[in-house]
N, C-alpha and C positions, 0 to 999 in steps of 0.2 A: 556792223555792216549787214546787212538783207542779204539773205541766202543767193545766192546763182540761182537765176531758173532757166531751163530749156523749153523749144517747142521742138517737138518729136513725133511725129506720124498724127498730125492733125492736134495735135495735145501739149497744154505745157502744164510741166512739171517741175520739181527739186531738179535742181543740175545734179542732186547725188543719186538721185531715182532713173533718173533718164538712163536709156540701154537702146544699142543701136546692133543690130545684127551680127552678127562677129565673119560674116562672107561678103560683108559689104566692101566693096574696093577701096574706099577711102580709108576703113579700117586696116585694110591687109597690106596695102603698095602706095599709101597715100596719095590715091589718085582722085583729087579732087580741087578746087579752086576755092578759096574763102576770102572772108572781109573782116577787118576787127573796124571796128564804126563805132565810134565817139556819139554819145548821148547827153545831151544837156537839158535843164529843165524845160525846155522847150519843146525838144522833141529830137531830132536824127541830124546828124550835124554831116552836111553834105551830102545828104541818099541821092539825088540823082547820078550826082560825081562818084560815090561808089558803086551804085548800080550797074552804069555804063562800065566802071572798071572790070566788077565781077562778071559781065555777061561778057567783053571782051577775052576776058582769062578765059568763059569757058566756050568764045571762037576758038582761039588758040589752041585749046587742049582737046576740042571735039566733043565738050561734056554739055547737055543740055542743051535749049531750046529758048527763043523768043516767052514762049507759054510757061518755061520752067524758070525764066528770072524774072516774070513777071511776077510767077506765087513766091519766089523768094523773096520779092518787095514785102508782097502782104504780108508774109508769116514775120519778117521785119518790124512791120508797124505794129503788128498785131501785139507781139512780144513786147515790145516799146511801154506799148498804154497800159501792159500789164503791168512792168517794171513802176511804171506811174512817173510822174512828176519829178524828176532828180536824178542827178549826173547818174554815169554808167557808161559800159562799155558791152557791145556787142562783136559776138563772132558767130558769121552769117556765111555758113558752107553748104556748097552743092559740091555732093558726092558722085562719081561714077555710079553707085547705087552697086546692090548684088547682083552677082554674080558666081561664074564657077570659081574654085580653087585654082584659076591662073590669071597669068595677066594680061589674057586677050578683052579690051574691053567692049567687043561684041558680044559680050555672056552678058552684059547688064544690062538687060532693057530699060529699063527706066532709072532716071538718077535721085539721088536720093533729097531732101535737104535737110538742117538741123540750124537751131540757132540758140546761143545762149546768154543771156543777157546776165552781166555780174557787174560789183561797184568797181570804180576807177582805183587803179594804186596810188595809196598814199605812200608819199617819198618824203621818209626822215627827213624831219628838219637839219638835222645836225649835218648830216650827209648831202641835202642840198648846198651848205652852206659854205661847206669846203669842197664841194666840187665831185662827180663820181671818181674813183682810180679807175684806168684801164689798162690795159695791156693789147700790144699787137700779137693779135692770133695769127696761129703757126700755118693756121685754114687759109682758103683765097677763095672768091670769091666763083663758083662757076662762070665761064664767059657765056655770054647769050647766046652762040651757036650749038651749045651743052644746054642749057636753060635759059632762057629768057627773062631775066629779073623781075619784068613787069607784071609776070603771071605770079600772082601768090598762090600757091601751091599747097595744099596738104603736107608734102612731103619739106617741113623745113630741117632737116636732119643736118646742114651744116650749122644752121644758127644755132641748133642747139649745142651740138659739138662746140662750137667758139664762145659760147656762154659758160657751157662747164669747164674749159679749157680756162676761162679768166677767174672763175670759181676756184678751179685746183691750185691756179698762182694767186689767190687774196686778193685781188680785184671785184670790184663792181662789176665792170661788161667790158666787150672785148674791140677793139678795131679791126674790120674786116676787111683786108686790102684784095686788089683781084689780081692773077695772074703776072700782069705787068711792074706792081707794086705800088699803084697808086690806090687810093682812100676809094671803099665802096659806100660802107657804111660801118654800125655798130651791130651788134648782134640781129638785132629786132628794128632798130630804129635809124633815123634819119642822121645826118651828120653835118653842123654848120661853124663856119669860121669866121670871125667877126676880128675884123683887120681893120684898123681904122673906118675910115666910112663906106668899106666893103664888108656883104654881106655874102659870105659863099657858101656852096657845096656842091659835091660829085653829081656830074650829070648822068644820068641813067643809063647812058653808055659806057660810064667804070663801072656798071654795076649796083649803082644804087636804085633803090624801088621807088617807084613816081610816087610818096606819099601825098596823103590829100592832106595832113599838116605840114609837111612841107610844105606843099603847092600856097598855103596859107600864108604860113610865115613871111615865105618871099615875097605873096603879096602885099603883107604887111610891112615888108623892108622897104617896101619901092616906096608907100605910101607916108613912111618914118622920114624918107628923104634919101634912103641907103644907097647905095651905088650895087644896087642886087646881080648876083654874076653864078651863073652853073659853069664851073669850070673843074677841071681836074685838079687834083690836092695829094699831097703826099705828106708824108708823118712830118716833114720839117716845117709845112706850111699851118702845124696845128701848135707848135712849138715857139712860131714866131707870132703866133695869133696874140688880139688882147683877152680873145675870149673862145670858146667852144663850146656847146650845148649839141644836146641831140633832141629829137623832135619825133613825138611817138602816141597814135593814138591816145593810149591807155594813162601814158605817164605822162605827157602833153610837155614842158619843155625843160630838159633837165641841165645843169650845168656840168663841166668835165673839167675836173680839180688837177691831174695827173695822167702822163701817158707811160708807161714802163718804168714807173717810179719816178719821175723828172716832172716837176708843178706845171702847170700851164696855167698864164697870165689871167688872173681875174681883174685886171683893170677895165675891161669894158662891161663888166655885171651891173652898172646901171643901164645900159644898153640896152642890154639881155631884157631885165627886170622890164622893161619898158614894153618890150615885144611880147613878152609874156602878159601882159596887164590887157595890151590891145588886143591878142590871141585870145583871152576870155570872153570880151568882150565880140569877138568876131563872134566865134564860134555859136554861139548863143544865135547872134544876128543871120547866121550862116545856116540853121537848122528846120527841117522840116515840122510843122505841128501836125502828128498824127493824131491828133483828136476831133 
């Protein structure tokens, strides 16, 4: 696989070279908004859709300006055509920038940006093929009065906590239920239930993150024929499912074999296979050509 490269204060580099301030607030309090953005041989697969995402995060959060997500497009493309020609995966963050040793974020006059461009995960054949294990994490879901799910944030310190949590019990990735107990998502990714000729998962009011492969899929379902539905889900409705996948930038659409050691139905995996096949094909059709 081709090294990771960063862009870093006008410059790209090795992503093992690159060095970013050690007072910078995204480094110190994770105070900052980012994007992982999907790259196909074409080019940027949905940058206006994550633009407006990322500039909205940083209304929300008060980080940045019209003029600072505009250079975060460019330094985007720019890293792109360096990358060249072929899949990959981008994470494109604007930082609060430096500042002092607290966390008032009026010490940082200017914010910062970085972006790194690395290849897509490949996911074990073997392990696609039986499905990932997960486990329901002990974690919930902050409610959006606490954080706002839709801001992807710097600071992911639950998902990672509910990742190593499924790590320490021999699972793959974790289900991440909010408050109430119903289904947010997966650690990192999107969460979908395929019920005969429904197509579901958690509306962004349990807590799941508006993905833009999400957003996809479902377009994809309506367009398969599917009876497409964001409705709220609980562990029993993944149990009674004929299928589950989750849906994720980097890993784009994986299947779920097990929930707390108990199989979950692979009878709809021609289904799945199907949406995944059209999902390629989208994404491609779906991408910016920065050249």
């Amino acid at each position: 696989m081709t090294e990771a490269i960063a862009w870093v204060e006008g410059r790209i580099v090795p992503a093992a070279e690159a060095r970013v301030p050690i007072l910078d607030h995204g480094f110190l309090f994770g105070d900052g908004v980012f994007e992982g953005i999907r790259v196909t041989e074409r080019g940027i697969f949905r940058l206006d859709d994550h633009m407006k995402r990322l500039s909205t995060a940083g209304l929300a959060t008060g980080i940045g300006s019209p003029e600072v997500f505009e250079k975060a497009r460019e330094v985007a493309c720019e890293i792109t055509r360096a990358w060249g020609n072929r899949e990959g995966y981008l994470r494109l963050i604007v930082s609060r920038g430096v500042g002092a040793l607290g966390i008032d974020p009026a010490s940082c006059p200017e914010p910062a940006i970085v972006c790194i461009a690395a290849g897509p995960i490949a996911v074990d054949p073997e392990k696609e093929a039986r499905g990932l294990s997960m486990i329901t994490s002990s974690l919930r879901r902050p409610a959006a009065d606490v954080l706002d799910p839709r801001v992807k944030s710097q600071n992911y310190l639950n998902n990672v906590l509910a990742k190593r949590e499924a790590s320490q019990r021999g699972a793959d990735d974790a289900l991440v239920l909010n408050a109430q107990g119903l289904v947010a998502e997966a650690s990192a990714t999107n969460l979908f239930v395929l019920a005969g000729s429904r197509l579901e998962t958690p509306p962004v009011t349990d807590g799941a993150l508006e993905g833009l492969t999400r957003r996809t899929v479902l377009e994809i379902g309506a367009d398969l024929g599917l009876d497409v539905r964001e409705r709220s889900l609980g562990r029993f409705d993944l149990y009674a499912a004929d299928a589950v996948f989750l849906t994720g930038t980097r890993a784009g659409l994986v299947p779920v074999g097990s929930l707390d050691g108990s199989p979950i139905s692979r009878a709809g995996q021609p289904r799945v296979r199907e949406i995944q096949s059209a999902f390629a094909a989208r994404a491609i059709e779906l991408s910016y050509d920065v050249h």
